[in-house]
C-alpha positions, 0 to 999 in steps of 0.5 A: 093636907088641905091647908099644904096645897093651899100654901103651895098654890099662893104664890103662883096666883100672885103673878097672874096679868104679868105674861098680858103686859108682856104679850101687849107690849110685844103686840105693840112693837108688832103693830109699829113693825106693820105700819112701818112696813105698810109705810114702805110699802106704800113708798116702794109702790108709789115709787114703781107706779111713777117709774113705769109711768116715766119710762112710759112716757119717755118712750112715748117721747122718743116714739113721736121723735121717731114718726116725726123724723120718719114722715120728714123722710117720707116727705123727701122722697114724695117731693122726688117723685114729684120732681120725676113726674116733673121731669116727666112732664117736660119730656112729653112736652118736648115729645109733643111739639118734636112730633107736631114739628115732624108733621109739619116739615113732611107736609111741607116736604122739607125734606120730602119723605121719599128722600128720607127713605131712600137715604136711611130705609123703610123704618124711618120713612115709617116715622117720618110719615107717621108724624102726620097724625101728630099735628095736634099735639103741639096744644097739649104742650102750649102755655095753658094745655094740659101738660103745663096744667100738671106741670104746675100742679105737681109744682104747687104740691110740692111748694104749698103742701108738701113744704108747709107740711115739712115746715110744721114738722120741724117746728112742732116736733119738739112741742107734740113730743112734750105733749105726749109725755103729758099725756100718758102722765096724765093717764097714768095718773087721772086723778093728778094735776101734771105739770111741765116746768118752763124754761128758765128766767129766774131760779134755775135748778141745775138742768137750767129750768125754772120749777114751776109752783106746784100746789103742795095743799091739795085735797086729801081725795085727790092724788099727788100732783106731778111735775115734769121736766125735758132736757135735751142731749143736744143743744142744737135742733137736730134737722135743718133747712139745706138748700139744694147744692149738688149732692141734692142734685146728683141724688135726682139726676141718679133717680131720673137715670133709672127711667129711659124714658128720660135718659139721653135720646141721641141717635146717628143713621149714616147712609153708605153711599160716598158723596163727594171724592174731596170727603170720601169717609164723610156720609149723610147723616141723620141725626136724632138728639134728645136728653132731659136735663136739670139746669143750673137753676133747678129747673127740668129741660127737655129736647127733643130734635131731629135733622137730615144732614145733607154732605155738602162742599164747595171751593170756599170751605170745603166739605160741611153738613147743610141741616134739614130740621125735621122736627123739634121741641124744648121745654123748660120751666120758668126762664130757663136757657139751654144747656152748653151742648144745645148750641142755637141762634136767637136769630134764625132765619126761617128759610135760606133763599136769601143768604147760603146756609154756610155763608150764614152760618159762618157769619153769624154763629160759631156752629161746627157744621164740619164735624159737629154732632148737634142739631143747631138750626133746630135747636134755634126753632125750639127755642123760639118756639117754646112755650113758657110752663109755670113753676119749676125749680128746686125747693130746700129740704130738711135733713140732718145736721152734719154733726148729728148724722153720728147720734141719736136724737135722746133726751132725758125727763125728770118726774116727780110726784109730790106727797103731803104725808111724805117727801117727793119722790123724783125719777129719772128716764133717758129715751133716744130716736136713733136711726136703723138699717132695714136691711142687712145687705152689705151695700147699704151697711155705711149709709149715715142716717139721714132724712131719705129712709123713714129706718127711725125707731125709738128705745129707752136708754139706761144712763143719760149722755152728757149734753153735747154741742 
């Protein structure tokens, strides 16, 4: 019985270690199977790190676009509230020397102030008579008082600052946009050299850019050193230097018209008493005239003048105003000549004892002192009184190129990490500054985009434009 069991147990102890073989070798698919998986995994993981760093850094880029395009924006608008403040300037100086004028001709009584009253009431026989107070202002407008002062302040600010600021903005740009993309690159990715591939000479790739040497043995403690490139959408630089033509300077006559202090200052008092049965509906007048304009130049004027229009006639000419200026002031800035509607003479006299005033003015000027509006004569005194302020002018401004106001400014960066155990890896993000309305309100829905709201944002694009013109 012994010796049957022994027979039959023979053979099973024959295959014992077959089953360790199989188990080993299916240990070993099992531990390739690993390491391949531990081997994409690793790929697939340093794959997504330089994704998230890429798109990192190419938002960033576009971020830097966007607060560039912005301060440009925010540059603009300080050089008009410097020009508003300069247009200010000149009308408190034109205010000034009308006002030491006014002082001037009552104490002279030319004409007297109970004249003024009687002819046109108590409220500007107040005005005229106020004036005497006012002498001494005709310093703070003369060349180096302290309206020109400021006048050449805000005039240096916008020429040396603001313009040098502008100026480095637009130039730098692109560059600090590059050093930012390197930057957070490099924080992703502390331990790695990060490259920027230079622009083309020689052995260019198909974006047009050189790829410059990067190391490809490095010590195995160190990370995988990265490369990058930019290439833009667009060719040509997205803002450029505009000289101010009228569009520039109807925006600043727009601005100037929301102050009343600066609007037109003209003003018409008749006195009701008939005067003369040849001109029956004709009437003394007194006339006050005043605008703050921007001339031809880009220089601010100021006027400011007041007459008494006394009705006159004789058998030559007839009916015609005899003008008492009572006050008067121009300011300009550089050398500046009034405007059309100031009519003026450069030679004046400064009394009318020896020569009529229509005789003269008949003679030696085209005035119309029939039915005219202005104030000629003292238009004369302010004029050769004036006083030169310095500076003054228009100053070219940045802005869109007409052909971008339609795009986005995007540009598309190439990174790629080099592996000594492994092939590179290259990835690809498109970001884009583009320029968005703050407000919804259906007046400001079809402003193009332009250098005059800092409403520049920056977001990342899926797929990159075509490089365009």
């Amino acid at each position: 019985m012994k010796h049957r069991q022994y027979r039959q147990c023979t053979p099973l102890g024959t295959q014992r270690g077959q089953a360790l073989v199989l188990g080993l070798f299916l240990a070993m698919l099992l531990a390739v199977a690993l390491i391949y998986q531990f081997g994409v995994g690793q790929v697939v993981g340093r794959k997504a790190r330089l994704m998230h760093a890429t798109d990192a850094a190419a938002y960033s880029g576009a971020l830097i676009q966007a607060r560039a395009l912005n301060m440009q924006a925010y540059i603009n608008l300080t050089q008009t509230a410097h020009q508003v403040a300069m247009a200010h300037l000149v009308t408190l100086g034109s205010w000034s020397l009308f006002a030491a004028a006014q002082g001037q001709q009552l104490a002279k009584f030319n004409p007297p102030a109970h004249v003024i009253g009687m002819m046109f009431g108590a409220r500007h026989l107040t005005g005229y008579t106020a004036s005497s107070s006012a002498m001494a202002l005709r310093n703070m407008a003369r060349s180096g008082g302290k309206l020109p002062r400021l006048f050449a302040e805000h005039d240096r600010i916008v020429r040396h600052v603001l313009q040098s600021a502008s100026h480095a903005i637009h130039q730098s740009m692109q560059s600090t946009r590059d050093r930012a993309i390197t930057q957070v690159l490099e924080q992703n990715f502390p331990d790695s050299t990060v490259t920027q591939l230079l622009l083309p000479r020689q052995d260019t790739t198909a974006h047009g850019q050189t790829r410059t040497a990067v190391p490809v043995s490095y010590p195995p403690d160190r990370s995988a050193p990265v490369s990058w490139s930019a290439r833009n959408h667009l060719e040509k630089s997205y803002t450029a230097l505009h000289k101010p033509g009228a569009g520039y300077r109807r925006f600043l006559e727009d601005v100037v018209a929301l102050y009343d202090f600066l609007g037109v200052r003209d003003h018409v008092t008749r006195n009701g008493w008939m005067v003369h049965y040849q001109c029956p509906h004709l009437r003394h007048e007194l006339r006050r005239r005043g605008r703050t304009v921007l001339d031809s130049n880009g220089n601010w004027q100021s006027t400011d003048t007041l007459s008494y229009h006394a009705l006159r006639s004789n058998q030559y000419i007839g009916c015609y105003y005899r003008e008492y200026p009572m006050g008067w002031g121009w300011i300009t800035a550089r050398e500046g000549k009034p405007g059309a509607d100031m009519p003026y003479s450069e030679e004046a006299p400064g009394n009318f004892g020896d020569i009529d005033f229509w005789r003269w003015v008949t003679q030696a000027t085209s005035w119309d002192i029939f039915t005219g509006r202005a104030n000629p004569l003292a238009n004369s005194y302010a004029v050769a009184g004036t006083p030169q302020w310095k500076g003054g002018g228009l100053i070219p401004y940045y802005d869109l190129r007409q052909e971008h106001r339609h795009r986005p400014l995007g540009f598309t960066i190439n990174v790629t990490q080099h592996f000594s155990d492994q092939p590179a890896l290259t990835v690809v993000a498109s970001a884009e500054t583009f320029y968005e309305l703050a407000s919804q309100n259906r007046q400001y829905r079809t402003e193009l985009a332009g250098m005059w709201h800092p409403f520049w944002q920056a977001h990342l694009v899926a797929n990159p434009p075509a490089r365009e013109n």
